[in-house]
VEXDREN-2710 file (C-alpha; in Angstrom, 1 decimal):
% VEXDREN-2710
k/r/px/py/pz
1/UNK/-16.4/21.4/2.3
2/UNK/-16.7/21.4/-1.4
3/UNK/-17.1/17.6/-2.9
4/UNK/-13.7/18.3/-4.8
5/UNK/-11.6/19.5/-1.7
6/UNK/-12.9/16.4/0.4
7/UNK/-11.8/14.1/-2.8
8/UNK/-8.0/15.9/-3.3
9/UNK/-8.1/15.4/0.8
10/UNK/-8.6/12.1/-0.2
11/UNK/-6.1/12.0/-2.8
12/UNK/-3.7/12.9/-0.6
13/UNK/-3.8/10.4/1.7
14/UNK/-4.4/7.5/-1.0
15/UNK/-0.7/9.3/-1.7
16/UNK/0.3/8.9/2.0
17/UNK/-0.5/4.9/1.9
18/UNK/0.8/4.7/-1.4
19/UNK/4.1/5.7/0.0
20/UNK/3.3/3.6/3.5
21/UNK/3.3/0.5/1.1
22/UNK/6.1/0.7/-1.0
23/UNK/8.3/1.8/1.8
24/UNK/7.4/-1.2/3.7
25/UNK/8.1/-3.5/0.6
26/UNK/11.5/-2.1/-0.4
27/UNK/12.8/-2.7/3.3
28/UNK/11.8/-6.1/3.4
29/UNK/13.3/-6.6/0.1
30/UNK/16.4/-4.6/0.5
31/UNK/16.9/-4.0/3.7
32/UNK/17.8/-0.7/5.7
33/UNK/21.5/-0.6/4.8
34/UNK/20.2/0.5/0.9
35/UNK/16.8/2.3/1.2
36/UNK/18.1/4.5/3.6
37/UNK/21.5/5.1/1.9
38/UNK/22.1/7.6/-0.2
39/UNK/20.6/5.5/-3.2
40/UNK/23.2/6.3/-5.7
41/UNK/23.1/3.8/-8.9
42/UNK/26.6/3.8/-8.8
43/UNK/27.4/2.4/-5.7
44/UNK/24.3/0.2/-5.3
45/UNK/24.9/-1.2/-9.1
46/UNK/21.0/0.3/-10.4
47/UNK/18.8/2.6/-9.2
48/UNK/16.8/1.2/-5.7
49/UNK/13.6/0.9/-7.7
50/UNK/15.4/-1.4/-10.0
51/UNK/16.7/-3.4/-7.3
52/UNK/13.4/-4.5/-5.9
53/UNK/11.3/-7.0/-7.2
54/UNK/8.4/-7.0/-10.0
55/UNK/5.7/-6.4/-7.9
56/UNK/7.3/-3.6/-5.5
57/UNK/9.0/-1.4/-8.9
58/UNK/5.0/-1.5/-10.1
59/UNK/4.1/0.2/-6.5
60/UNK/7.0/2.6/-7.1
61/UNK/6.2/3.6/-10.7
62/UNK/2.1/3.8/-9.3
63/UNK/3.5/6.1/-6.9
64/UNK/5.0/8.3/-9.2
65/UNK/2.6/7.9/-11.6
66/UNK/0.2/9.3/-8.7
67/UNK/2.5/12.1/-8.2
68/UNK/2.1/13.6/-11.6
69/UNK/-1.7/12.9/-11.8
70/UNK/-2.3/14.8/-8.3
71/UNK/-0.6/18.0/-9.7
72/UNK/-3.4/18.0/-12.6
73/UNK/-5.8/16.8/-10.4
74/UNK/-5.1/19.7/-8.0
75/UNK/-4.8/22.3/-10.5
76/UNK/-8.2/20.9/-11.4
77/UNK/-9.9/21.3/-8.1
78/UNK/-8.4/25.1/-7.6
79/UNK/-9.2/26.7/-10.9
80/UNK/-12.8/25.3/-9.7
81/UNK/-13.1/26.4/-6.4
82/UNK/-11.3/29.8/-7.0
83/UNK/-13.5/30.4/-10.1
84/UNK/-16.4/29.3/-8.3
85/UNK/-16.9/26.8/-10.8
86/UNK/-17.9/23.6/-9.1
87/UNK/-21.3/21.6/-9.4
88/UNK/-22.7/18.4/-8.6
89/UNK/-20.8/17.4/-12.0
90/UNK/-17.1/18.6/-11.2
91/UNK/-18.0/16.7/-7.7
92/UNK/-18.8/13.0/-9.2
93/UNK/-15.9/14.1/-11.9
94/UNK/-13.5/14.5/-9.0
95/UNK/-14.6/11.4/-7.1
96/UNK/-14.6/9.2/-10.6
97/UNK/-10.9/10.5/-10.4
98/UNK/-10.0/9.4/-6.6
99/UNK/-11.9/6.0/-7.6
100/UNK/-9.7/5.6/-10.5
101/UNK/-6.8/6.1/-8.6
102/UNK/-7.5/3.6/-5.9
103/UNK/-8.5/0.8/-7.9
104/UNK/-4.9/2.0/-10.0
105/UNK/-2.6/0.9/-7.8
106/UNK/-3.8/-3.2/-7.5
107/UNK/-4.3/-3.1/-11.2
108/UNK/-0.7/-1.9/-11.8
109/UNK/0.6/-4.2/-8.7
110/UNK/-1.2/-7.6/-10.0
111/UNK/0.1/-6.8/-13.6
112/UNK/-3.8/-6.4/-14.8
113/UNK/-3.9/-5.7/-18.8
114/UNK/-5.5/-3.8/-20.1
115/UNK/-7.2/-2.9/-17.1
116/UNK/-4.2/-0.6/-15.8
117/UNK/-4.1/1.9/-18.7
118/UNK/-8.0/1.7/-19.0
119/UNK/-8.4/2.6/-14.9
120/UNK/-5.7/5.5/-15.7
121/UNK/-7.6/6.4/-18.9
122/UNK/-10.8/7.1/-16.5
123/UNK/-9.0/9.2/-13.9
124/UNK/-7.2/11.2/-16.3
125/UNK/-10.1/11.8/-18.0
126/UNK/-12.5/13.1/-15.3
127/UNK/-9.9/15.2/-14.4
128/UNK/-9.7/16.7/-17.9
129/UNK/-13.3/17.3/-18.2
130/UNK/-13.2/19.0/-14.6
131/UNK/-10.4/22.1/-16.1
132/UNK/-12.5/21.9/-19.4
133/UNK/-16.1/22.3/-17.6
134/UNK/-14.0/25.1/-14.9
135/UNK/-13.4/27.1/-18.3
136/UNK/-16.9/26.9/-19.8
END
């Protein structure tokens, strides 16, 4: 399997305990009777992730944040493969972006500045270069 399959296999379960985490968080914090309700600000008085604590809103905005990567990041890895496009570059590229990501989520969770948004810079960038380098 090509380096930049394995790491958006990767990705996708970094994803998968992404969600593991904050799911376990927001039920200790909130409790069943609101995480599994039908989450609607107006009955719960904010939205869920507003609810929670500090610390577990970070994992939630890390998850989505993760969300919105992964679609670039896949787009990334399937103009390469498809285009036949990949080399031992786009490979590191692709594992500098699943490294980024991982090391993301404690940076956002501890509150780490400017560390965060510097680890974010790094991912987004290696995914970047990946479409640029699939198009040269």
């Amino acid at each position: 399997m090509a380096p930049e399959l394995k790491a958006l296999a990767w990705a996708g379960l970094l994803q998968a305990a992404q969600f593991a985490w904050l799911s376990w968080r927001a039920n200790r914090e909130l409790g069943f009777a609101k995480t599994l309700s039908p989450r609607d600000p107006q009955r719960l008085g904010a939205p869920l992730e507003h609810l929670a604590s500090p610390r577990t809103g970070r994992l939630y905005r890390a998850l989505n944040n993760h969300f919105e990567g992964l679609i670039l990041f896949t787009l990334a890895v399937v103009v390469l493969i498809l285009g036949d496009r990949t080399s031992g570059l786009t490979g590191l590229l692709a594992w500098t972006y699943l490294g980024a990501r991982v090391l993301y989520v404690p940076a956002y969770f501890f509150g780490l500045r400017p560390w965060r948004s510097l680890i974010w810079l790094v991912g987004f960038s290696a995914t970047l270069l990946m479409i640029g380098l699939a198009l040269i």
